[in-house]
N, CA, C and O atoms as a GROMACS GRO file, in nm:
protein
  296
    1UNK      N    1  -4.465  -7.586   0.294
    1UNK     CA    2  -4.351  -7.575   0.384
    1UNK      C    3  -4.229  -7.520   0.309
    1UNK      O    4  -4.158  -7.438   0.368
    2UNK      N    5  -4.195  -7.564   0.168
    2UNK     CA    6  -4.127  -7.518   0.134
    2UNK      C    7  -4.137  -7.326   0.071
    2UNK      O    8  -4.070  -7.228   0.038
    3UNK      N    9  -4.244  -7.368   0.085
    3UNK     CA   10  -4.262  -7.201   0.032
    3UNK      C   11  -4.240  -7.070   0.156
    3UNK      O   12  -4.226  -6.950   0.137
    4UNK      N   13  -4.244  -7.131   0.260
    4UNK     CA   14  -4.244  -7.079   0.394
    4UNK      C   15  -4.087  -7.085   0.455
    4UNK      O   16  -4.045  -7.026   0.555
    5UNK      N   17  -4.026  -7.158   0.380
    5UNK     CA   18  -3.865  -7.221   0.434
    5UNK      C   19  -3.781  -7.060   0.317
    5UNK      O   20  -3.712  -6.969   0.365
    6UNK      N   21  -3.819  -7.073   0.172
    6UNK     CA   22  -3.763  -6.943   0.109
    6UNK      C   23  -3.826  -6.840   0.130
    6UNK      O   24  -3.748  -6.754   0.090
    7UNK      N   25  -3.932  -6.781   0.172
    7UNK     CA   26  -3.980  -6.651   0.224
    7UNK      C   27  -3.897  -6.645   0.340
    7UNK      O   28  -3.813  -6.555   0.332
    8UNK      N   29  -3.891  -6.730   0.474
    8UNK     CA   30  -3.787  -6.704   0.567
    8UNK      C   31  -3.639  -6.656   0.515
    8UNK      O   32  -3.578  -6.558   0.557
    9UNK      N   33  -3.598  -6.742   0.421
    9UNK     CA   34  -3.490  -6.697   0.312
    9UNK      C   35  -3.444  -6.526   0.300
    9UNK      O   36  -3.352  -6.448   0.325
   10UNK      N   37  -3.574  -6.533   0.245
   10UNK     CA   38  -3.521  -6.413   0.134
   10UNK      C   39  -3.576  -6.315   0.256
   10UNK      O   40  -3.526  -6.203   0.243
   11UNK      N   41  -3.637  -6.322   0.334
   11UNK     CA   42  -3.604  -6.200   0.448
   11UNK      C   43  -3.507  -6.185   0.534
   11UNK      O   44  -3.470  -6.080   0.585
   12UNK      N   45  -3.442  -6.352   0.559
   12UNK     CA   46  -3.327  -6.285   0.640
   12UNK      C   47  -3.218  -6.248   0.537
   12UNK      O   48  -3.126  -6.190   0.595
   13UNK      N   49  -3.195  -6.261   0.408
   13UNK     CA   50  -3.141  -6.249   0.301
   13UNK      C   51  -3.143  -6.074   0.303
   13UNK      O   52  -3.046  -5.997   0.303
   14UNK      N   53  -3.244  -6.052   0.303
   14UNK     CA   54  -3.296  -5.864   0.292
   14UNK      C   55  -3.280  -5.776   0.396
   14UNK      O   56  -3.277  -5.654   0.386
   15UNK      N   57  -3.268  -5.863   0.532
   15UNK     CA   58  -3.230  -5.849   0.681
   15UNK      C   59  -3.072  -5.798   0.681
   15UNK      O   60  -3.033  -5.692   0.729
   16UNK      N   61  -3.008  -5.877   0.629
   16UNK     CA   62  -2.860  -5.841   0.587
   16UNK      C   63  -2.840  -5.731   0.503
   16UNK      O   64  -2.807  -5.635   0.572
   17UNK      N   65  -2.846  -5.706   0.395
   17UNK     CA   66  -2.884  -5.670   0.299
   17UNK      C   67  -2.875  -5.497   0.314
   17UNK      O   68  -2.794  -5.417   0.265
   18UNK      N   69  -2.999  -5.477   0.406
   18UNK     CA   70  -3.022  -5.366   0.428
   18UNK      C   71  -2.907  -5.313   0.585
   18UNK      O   72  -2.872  -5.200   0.618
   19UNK      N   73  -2.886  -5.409   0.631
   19UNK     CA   74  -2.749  -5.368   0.745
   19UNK      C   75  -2.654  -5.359   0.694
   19UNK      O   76  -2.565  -5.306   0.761
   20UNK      N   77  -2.621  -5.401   0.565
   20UNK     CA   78  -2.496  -5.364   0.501
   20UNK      C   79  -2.551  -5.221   0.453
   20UNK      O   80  -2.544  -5.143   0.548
   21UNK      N   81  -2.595  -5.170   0.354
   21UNK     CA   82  -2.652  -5.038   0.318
   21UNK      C   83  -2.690  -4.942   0.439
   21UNK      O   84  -2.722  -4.830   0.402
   22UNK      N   85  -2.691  -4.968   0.592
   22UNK     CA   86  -2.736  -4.896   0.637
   22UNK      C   87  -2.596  -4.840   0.729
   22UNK      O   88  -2.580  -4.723   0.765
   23UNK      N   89  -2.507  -4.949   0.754
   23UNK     CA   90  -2.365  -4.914   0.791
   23UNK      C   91  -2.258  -4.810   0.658
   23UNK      O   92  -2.150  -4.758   0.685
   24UNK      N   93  -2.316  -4.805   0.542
   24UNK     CA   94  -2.273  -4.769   0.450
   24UNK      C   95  -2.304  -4.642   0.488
   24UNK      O   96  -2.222  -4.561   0.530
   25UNK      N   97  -2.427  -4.622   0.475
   25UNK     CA   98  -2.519  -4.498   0.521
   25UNK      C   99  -2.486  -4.388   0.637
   25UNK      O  100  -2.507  -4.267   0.637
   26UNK      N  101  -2.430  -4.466   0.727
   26UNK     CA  102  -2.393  -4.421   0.850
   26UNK      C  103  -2.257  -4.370   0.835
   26UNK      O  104  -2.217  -4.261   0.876
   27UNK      N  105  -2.195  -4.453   0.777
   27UNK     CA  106  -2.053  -4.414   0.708
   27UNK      C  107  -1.995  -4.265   0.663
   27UNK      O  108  -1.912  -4.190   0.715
   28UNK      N  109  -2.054  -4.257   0.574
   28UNK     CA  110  -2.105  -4.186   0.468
   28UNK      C  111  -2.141  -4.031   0.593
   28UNK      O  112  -2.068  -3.939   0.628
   29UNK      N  113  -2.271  -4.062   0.628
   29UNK     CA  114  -2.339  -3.948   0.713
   29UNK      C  115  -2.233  -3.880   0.817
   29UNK      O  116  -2.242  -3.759   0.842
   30UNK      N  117  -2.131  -3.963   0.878
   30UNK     CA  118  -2.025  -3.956   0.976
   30UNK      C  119  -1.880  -3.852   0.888
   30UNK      O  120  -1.816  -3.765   0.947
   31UNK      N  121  -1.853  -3.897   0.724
   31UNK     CA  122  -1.780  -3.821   0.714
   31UNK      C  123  -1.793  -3.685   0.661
   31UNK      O  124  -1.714  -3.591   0.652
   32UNK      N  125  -1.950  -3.706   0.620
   32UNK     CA  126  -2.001  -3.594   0.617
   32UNK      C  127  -2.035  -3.477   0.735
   32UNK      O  128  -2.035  -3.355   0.716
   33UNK      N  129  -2.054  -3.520   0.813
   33UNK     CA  130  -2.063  -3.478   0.954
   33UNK      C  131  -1.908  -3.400   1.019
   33UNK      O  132  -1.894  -3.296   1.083
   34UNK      N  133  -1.811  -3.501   0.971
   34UNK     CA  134  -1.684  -3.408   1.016
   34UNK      C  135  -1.596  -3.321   0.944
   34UNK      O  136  -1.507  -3.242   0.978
   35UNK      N  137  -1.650  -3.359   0.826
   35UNK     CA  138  -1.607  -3.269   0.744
   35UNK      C  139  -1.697  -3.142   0.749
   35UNK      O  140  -1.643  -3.033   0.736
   36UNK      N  141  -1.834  -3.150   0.769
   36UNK     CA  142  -1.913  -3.003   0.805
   36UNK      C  143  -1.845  -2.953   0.948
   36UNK      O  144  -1.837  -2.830   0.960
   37UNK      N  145  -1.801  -3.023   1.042
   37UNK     CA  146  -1.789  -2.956   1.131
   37UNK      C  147  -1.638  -2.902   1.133
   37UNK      O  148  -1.617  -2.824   1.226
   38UNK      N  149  -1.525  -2.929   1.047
   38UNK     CA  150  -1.414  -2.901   1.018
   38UNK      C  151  -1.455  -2.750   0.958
   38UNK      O  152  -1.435  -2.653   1.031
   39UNK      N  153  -1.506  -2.733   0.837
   39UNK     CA  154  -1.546  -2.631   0.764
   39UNK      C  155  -1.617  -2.515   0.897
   39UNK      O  156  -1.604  -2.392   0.892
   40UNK      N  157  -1.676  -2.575   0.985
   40UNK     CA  158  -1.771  -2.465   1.068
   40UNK      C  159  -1.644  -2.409   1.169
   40UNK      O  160  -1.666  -2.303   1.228
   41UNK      N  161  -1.524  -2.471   1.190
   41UNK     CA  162  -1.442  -2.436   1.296
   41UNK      C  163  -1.361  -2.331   1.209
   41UNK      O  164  -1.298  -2.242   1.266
   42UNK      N  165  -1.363  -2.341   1.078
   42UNK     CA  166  -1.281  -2.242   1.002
   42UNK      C  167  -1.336  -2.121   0.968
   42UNK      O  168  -1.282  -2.012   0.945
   43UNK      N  169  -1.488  -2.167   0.967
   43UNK     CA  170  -1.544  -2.050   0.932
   43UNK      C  171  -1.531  -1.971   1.042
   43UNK      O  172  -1.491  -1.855   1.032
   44UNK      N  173  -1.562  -2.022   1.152
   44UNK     CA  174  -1.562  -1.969   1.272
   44UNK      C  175  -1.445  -1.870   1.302
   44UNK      O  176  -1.467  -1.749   1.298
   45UNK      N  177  -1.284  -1.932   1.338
   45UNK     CA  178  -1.180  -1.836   1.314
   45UNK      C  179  -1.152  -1.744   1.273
   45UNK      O  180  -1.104  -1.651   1.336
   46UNK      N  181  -1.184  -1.746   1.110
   46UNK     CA  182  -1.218  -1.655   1.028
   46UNK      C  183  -1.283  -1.537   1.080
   46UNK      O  184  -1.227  -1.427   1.084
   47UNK      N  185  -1.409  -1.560   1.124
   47UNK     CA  186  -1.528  -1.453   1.159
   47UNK      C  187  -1.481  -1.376   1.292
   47UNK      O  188  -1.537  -1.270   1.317
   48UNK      N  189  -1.384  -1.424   1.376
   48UNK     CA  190  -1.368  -1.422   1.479
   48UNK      C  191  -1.228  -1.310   1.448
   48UNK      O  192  -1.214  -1.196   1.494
   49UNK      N  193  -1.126  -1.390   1.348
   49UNK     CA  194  -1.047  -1.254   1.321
   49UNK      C  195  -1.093  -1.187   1.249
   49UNK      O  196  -0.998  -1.109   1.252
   50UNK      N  197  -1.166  -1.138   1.173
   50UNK     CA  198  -1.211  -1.051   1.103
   50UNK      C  199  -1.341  -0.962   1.219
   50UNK      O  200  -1.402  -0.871   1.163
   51UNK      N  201  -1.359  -0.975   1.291
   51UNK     CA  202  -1.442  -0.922   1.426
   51UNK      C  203  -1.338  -0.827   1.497
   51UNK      O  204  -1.364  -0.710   1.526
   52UNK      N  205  -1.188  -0.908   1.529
   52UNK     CA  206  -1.117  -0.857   1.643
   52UNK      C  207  -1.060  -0.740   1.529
   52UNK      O  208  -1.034  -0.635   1.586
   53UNK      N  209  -1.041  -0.737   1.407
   53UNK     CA  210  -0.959  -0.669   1.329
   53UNK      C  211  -1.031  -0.538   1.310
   53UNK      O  212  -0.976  -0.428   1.303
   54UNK      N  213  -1.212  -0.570   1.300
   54UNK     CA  214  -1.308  -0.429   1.257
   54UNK      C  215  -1.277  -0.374   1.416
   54UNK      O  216  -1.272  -0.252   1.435
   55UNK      N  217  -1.263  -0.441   1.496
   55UNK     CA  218  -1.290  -0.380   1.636
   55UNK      C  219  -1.205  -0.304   1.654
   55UNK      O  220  -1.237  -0.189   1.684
   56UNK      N  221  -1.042  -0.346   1.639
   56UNK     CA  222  -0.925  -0.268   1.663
   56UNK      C  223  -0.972  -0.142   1.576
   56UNK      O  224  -0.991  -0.038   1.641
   57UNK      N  225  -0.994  -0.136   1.433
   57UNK     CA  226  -1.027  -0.040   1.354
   57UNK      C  227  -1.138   0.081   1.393
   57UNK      O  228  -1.121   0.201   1.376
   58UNK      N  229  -1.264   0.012   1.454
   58UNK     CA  230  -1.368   0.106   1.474
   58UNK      C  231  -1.280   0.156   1.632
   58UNK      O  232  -1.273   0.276   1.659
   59UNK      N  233  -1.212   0.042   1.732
   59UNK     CA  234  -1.154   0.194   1.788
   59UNK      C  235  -1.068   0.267   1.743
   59UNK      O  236  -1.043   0.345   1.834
   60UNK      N  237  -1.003   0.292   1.656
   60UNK     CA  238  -0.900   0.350   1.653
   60UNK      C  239  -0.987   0.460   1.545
   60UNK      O  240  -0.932   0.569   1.561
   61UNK      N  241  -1.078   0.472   1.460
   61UNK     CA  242  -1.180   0.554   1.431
   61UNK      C  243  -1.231   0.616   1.541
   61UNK      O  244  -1.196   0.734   1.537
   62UNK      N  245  -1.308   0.589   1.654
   62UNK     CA  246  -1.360   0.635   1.766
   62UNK      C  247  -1.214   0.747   1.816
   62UNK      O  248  -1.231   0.866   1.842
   63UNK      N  249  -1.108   0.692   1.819
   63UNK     CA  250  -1.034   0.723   1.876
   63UNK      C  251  -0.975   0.872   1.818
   63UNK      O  252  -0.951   0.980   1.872
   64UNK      N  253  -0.965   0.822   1.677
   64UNK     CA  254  -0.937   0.996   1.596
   64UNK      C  255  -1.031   1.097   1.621
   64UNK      O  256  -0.998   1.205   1.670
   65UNK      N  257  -1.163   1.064   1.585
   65UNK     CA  258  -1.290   1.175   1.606
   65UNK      C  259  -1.261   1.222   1.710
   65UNK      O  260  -1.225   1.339   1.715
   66UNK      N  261  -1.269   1.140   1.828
   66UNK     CA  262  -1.236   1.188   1.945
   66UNK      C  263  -1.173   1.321   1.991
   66UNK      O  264  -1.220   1.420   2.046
   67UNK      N  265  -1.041   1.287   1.945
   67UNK     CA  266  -0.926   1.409   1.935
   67UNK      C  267  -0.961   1.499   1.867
   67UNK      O  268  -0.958   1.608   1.924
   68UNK      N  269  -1.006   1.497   1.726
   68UNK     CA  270  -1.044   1.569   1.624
   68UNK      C  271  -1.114   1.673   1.708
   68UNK      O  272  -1.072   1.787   1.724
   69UNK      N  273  -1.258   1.609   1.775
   69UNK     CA  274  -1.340   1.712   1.860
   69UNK      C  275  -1.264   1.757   1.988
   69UNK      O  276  -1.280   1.866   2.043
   70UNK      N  277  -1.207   1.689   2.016
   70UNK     CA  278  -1.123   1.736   2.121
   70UNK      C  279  -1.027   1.875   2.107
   70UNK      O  280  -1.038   1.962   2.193
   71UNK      N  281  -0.937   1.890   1.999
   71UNK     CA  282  -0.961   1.986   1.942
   71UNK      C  283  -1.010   2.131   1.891
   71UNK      O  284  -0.946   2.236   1.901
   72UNK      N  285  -1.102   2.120   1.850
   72UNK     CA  286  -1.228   2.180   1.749
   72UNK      C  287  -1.275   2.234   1.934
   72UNK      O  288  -1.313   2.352   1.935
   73UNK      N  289  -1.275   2.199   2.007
   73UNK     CA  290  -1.331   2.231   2.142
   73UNK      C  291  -1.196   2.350   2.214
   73UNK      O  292  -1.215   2.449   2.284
   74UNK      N  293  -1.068   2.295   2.164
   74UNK     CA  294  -0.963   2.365   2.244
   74UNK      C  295  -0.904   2.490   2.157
   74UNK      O  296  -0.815   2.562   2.205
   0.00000   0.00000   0.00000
């Protein structure tokens, strides 16, 4: 009986144990989590002005040739 009274013990002992380490865990995973998703919103911006900036550029390339042949035609 008594051997059955500390095995109950030491599992709810390990029961705890591991809910502390697993709230740790979760912790942990959560600020990792917003901190990746902080980094993905920047990257994002980023990509997004550097998109609108080639765009203004490739038209305004489109836009010279254009004339250029426009031109070369007149």
């Amino acid at each position: 009986m008594q051997k059955v009274k500390h095995l109950d013990y030491d599992h709810l002992n390990n029961c705890e144990n591991e809910k502390v380490k697993a709230k740790l865990e979760m912790k942990e995973e959560k600020r990792f989590h917003v901190k990746q998703e902080e980094n993905n919103r920047k990257s994002k911006t980023t990509h997004k002005d550097d998109y609108e900036r080639e765009d203004v550029q490739n038209i305004t390339d489109t836009e010279e040739k254009r004339r250029k042949l426009q031109d070369e035609v007149e």
